[in-house]
C-alpha positions in Angstrom: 0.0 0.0 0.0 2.7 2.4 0.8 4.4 2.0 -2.5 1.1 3.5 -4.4 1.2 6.0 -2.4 4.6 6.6 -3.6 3.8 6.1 -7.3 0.6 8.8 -6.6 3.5 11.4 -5.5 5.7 10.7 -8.3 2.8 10.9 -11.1 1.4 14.0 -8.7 4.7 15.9 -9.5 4.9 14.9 -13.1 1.6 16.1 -13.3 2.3 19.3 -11.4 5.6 20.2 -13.5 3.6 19.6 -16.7 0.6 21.7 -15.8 2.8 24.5 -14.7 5.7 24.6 -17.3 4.1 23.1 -20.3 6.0 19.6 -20.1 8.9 18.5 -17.8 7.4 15.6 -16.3 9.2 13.7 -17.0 12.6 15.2 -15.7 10.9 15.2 -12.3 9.4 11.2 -12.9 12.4 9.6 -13.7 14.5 10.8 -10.3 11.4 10.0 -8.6 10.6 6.7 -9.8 14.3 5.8 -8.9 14.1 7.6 -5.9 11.1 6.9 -3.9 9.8 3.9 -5.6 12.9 2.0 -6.3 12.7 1.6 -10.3 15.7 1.0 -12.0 16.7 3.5 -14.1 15.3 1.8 -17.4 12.1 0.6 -16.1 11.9 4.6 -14.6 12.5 6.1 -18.2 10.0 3.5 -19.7 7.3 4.2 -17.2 7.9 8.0 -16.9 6.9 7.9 -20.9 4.3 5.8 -20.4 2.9 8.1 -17.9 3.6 11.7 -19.1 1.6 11.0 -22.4 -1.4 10.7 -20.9 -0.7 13.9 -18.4 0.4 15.8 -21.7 -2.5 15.1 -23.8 -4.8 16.5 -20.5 -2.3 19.8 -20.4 -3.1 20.3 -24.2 -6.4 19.9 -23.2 -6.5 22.7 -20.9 -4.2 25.1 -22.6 -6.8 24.8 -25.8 -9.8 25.4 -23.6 -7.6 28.6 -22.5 -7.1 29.8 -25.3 -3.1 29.5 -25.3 -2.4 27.1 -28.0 -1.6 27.2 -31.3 -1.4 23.6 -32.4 -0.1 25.3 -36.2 3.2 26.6 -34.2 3.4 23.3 -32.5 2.7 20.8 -35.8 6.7 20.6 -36.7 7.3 19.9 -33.3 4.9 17.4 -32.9 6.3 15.4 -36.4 10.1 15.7 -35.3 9.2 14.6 -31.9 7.2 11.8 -33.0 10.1 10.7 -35.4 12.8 11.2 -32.6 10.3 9.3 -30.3 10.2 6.6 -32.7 13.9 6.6 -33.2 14.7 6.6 -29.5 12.4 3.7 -28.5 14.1 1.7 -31.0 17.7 2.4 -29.6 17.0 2.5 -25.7 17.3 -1.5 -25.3 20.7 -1.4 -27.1 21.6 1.5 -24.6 24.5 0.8 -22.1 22.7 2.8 -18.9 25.9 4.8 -18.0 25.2 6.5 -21.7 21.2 7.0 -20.8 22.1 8.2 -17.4 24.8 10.6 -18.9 22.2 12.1 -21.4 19.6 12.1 -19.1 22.1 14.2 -16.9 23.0 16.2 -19.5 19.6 17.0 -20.8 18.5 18.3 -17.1 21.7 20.6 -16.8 21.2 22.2 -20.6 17.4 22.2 -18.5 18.5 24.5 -16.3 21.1 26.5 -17.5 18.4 27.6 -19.9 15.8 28.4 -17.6 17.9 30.9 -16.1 19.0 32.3 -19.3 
């Protein structure tokens, strides 16, 4: 029982990040899910997808119903991520960890840095 309490937080905070910022659930999932509920880090980067899809397609949701999307702007994005998607399914089984981890890392620092920019 405890542990779905756990998994609540961790998708709670997904949620939250995505809501807030527009996406970046998953940078907070994936520490979580190794974290708190004791994922390894593969099973935390396959489950963090498989759970910020659903929270995405609600945030689009709300932000048309706002008024603050325009899905036009968005269409390239949505075809190149669907294609690098695609493409990085297909090569995460193949992956040696310390390379996932490293990007993973990487990815949350250029994150960051940006942010503040």
């Amino acid at each position: 029982m405890r542990s779905k309490w756990r998994y609540g937080l961790a998708g709670g905070l997904a949620g939250l990040a995505n809501g807030l910022f527009g996406g970046g659930g998953g940078s907070v999932l994936v520490p979580v899910l190794t974290g708190c509920c004791k994922l390894d880090q593969r099973r935390a980067f396959a489950t963090s997808v498989a759970v910020i899809l659903p929270l995405c397609a609600l945030s689009v949701v709300i932000y048309f119903l706002r008024g603050g999307l325009d899905f036009m702007a968005a269409l390239p994005y949505l075809i190149g991520g669907a294609l690098g998607g695609w493409a990085g399914g297909r090569w995460f089984k193949g992956m040696k960890m310390l390379w996932l981890k490293r990007a993973f890392g990487l990815l949350l620092i250029y994150g960051g840095v940006r942010s503040f920019l």
